[in-house]
C-alpha positions as CSV (number, residue, x, y, z in Angstrom):
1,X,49.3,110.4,53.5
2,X,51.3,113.2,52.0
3,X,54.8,112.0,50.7
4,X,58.2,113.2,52.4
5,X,61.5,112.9,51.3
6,X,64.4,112.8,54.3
7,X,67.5,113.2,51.8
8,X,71.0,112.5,53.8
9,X,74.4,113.4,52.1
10,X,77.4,113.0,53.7
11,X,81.3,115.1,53.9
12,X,82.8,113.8,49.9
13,X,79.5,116.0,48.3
14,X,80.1,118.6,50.7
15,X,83.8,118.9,50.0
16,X,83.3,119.0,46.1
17,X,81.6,122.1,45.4
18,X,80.9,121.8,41.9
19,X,79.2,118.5,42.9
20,X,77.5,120.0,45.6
21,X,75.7,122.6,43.4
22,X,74.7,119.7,41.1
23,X,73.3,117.9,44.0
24,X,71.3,120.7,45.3
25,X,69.7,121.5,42.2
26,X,68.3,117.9,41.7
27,X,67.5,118.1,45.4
28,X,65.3,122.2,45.0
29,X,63.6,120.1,41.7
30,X,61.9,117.2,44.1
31,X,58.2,118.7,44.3
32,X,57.0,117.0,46.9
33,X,57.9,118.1,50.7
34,X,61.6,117.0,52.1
35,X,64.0,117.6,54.5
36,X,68.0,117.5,54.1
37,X,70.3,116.2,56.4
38,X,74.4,117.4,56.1
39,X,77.5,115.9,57.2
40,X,80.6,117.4,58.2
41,X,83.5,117.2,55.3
42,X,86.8,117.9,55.6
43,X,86.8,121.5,57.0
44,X,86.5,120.5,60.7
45,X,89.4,118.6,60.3
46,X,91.2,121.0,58.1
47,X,90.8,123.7,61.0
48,X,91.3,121.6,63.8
49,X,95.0,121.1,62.0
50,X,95.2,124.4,61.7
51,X,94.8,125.8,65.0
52,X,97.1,122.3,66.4
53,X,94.0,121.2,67.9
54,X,94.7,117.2,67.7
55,X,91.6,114.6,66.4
56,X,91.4,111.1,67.9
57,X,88.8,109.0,66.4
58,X,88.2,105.3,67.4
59,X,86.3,103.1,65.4
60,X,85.9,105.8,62.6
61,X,84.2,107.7,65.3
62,X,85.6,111.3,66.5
63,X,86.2,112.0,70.1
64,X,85.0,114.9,70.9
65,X,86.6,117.0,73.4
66,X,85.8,120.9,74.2
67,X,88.0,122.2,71.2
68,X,86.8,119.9,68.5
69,X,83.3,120.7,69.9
70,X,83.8,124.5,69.6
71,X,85.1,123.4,65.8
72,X,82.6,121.2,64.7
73,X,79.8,123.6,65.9
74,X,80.7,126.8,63.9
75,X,81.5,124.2,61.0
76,X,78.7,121.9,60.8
77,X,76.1,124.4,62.0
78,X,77.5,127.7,60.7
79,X,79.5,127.7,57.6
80,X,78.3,124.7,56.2
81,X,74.8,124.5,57.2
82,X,74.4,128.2,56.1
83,X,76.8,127.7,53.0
84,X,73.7,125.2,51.7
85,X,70.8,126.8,52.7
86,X,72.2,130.1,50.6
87,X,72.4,128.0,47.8
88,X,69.3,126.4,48.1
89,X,67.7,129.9,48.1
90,X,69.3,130.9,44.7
91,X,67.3,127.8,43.8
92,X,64.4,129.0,44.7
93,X,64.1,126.5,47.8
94,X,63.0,128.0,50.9
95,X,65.2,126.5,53.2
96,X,65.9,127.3,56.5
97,X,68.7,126.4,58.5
98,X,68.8,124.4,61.8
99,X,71.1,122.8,64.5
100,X,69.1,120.4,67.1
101,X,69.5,123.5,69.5
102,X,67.2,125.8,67.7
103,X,63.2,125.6,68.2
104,X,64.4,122.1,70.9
105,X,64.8,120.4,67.4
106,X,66.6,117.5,67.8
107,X,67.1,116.9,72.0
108,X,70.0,114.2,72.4
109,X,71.6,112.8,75.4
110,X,75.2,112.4,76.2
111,X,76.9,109.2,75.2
112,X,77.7,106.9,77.9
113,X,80.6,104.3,77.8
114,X,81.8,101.8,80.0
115,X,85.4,101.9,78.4
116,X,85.1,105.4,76.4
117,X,84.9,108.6,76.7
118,X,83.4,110.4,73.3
119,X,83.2,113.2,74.7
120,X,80.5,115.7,73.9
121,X,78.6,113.0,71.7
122,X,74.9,113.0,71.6
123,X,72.9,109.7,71.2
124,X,69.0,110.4,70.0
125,X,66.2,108.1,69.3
126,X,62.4,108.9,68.3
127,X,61.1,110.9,71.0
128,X,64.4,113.1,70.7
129,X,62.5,115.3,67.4
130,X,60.1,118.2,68.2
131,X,57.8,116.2,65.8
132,X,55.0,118.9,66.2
133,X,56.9,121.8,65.3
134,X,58.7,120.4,62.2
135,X,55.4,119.2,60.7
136,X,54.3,122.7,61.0
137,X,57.6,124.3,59.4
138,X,57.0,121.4,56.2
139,X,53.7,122.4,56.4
140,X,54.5,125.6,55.4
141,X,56.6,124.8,52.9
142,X,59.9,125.4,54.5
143,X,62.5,122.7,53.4
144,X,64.8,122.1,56.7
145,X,68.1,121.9,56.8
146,X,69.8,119.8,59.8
147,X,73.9,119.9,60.6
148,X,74.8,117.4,63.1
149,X,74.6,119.3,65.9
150,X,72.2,118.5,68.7
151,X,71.6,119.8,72.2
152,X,70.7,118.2,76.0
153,X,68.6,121.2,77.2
154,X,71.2,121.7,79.9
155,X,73.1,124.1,77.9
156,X,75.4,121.9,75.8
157,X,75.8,121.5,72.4
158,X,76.4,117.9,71.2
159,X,77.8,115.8,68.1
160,X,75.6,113.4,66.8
161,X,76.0,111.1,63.6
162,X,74.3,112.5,61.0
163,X,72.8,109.5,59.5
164,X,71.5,108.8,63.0
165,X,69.7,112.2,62.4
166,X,68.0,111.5,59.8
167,X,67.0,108.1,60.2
168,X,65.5,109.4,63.5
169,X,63.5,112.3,61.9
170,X,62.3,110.2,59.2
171,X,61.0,107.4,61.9
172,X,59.4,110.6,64.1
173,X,57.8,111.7,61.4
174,X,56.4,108.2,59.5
175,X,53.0,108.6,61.6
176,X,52.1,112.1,59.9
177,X,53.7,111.5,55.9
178,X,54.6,108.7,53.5
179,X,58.5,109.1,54.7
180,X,60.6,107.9,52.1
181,X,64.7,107.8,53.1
182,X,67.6,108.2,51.1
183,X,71.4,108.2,51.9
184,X,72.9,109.7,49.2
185,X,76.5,109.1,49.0
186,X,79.8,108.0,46.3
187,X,79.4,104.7,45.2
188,X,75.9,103.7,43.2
189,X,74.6,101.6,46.4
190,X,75.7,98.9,48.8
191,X,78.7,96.8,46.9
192,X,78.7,93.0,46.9
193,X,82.6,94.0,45.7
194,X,84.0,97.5,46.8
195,X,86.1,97.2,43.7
196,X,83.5,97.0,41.3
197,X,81.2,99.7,41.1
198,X,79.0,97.3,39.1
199,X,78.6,95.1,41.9
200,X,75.0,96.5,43.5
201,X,72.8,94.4,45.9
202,X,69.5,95.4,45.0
203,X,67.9,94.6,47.8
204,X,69.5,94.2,51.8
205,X,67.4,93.1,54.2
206,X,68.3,92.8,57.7
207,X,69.5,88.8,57.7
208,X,71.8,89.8,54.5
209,X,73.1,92.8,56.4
210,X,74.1,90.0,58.8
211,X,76.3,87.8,56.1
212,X,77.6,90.6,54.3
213,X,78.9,92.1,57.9
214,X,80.0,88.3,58.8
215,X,81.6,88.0,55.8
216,X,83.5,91.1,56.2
217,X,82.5,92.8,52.6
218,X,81.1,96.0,54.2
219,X,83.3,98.6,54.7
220,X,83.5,101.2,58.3
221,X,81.7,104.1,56.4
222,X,78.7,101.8,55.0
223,X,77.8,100.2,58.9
224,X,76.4,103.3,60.5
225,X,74.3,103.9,57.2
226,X,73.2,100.0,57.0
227,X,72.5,100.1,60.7
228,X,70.6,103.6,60.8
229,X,68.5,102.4,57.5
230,X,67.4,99.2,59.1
231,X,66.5,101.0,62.5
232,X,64.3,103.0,59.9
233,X,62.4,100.3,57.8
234,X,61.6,98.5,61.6
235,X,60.2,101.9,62.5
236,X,57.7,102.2,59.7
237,X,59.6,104.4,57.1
238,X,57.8,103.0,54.6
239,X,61.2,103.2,52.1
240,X,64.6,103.3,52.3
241,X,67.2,103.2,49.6
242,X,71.1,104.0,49.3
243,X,71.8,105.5,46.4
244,X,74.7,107.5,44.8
245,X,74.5,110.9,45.4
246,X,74.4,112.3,41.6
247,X,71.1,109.9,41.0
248,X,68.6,111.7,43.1
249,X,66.4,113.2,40.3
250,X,66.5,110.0,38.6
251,X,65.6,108.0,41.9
252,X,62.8,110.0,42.3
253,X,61.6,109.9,38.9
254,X,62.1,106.4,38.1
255,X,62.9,104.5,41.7
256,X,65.8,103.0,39.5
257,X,69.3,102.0,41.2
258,X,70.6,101.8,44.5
259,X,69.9,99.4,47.4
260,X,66.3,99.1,49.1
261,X,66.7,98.4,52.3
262,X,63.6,96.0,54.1
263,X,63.0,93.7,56.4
């Protein structure tokens, strides 16, 4: 099967422009077919504050009410999504933009809770990704670009987790390519010791996910990724790796550094 890359980076590379443009032109470089997957940063938040608009999160996760939703949506799937794609064009990447919305991309359903309500939060799984029609767009050699905005078909927009989203597309799409995952992020992988950057587990597999958790040595911002990598090697990804966001060319080139993620 033909190899495909489903490259995740979160809001610290998207805030840091100069990183950013170093990022994407290791990511334009990757020959083989790929998709990227964007976060939110800081902006949301910065304009929320701006316009008074108040952010409750619990858990790490943000509430989303009406307002924020209105926010995050120009954000994450205007300015941002658009702010990369242009980029990737002056690299000579043929990217094109999407939310779930456009072309029934990613359809998503709205969260339930017995004790919460997130508001306009989508929750996806594998059947939520118009599978056929982005194998056609990689097929043509279009790179995708997906914010974290989803859609119910009932004429709402949703907020979904972006690693979510790409762990999804990469499992929808592990029938038709060699899928190969990769949250890219700041620290060089998952950390036995958040203190020391030296401190890399190689390897996580699902019962070590379960002692470091018990244990208490991973932090809120590493779960969702942990838990949406795992989903992804049960699902037939055939790799998945955390690795630090300014070693992608070398990851590719040399599968050197990170965490592999298996069974």
């Amino acid at each position: 099967m033909e190899k495909l890359f489903v490259v995740k980076i979160g809001g610290a590379l998207i805030d840091d422009e100069e990183l950013l443009n170093k990022f994407l032109e290791q990511f334009s470089e990757i020959n083989e077919k790929k998709i990227l997957v964007h976060g939110g940063g800081k902006l949301a938040t910065t304009l929320a504050d701006k316009l008074g608009i108040e952010q409750k999160l619990i858990n790490g996760r943000r509430i989303t009410d009406k307002d924020t939703l209105d926010i995050v949506s120009m954000v994450y799937a205007g300015s941002i999504n658009k702010n990369i794609v242009a980029k990737l064009q002056a690299k000579n990447c043929n990217a094109i933009g999407f939310s779930g919305a456009d072309g029934n991309m990613i359809q998503a359903k709205k969260r339930v809770h017995p004790e919460i309500d997130f508001g306009f939060v989508g929750d996806i799984d594998k059947q939520s990704i118009n599978e056929k029609l982005l194998s056609q767009l990689i097929d043509l050699d279009l790179v995708p670009v997906f914010s974290a905005i989803t859609h119910d078909k009932k004429g709402n927009l949703l907020n979904t987790n972006a690693d979510t989203i790409a762990s999804v597309i990469a499992q929808s799409l592990s029938d038709v390519y060699d899928v190969e995952l990769l949250f890219c992020f700041d620290k060089e992988g998952v950390l036995e010791n958040i203190e020391d950057p030296g401190s890399v587990i190689k390897k996580v597999s699902e019962e070590e996910f379960s002692l470091l958790k018990e244990a208490g040595k991973l932090h809120k911002g590493i779960l969702p990724k942990l838990e949406n990598a795992l989903g992804a090697v049960k699902n037939n990804v055939s790799k998945v790796f955390l690795i630090k966001e300014t070693q992608l060319k070398n990851h590719i080139e040399n599968h050197h550094g990170g965490t592999e993620i298996c069974l």
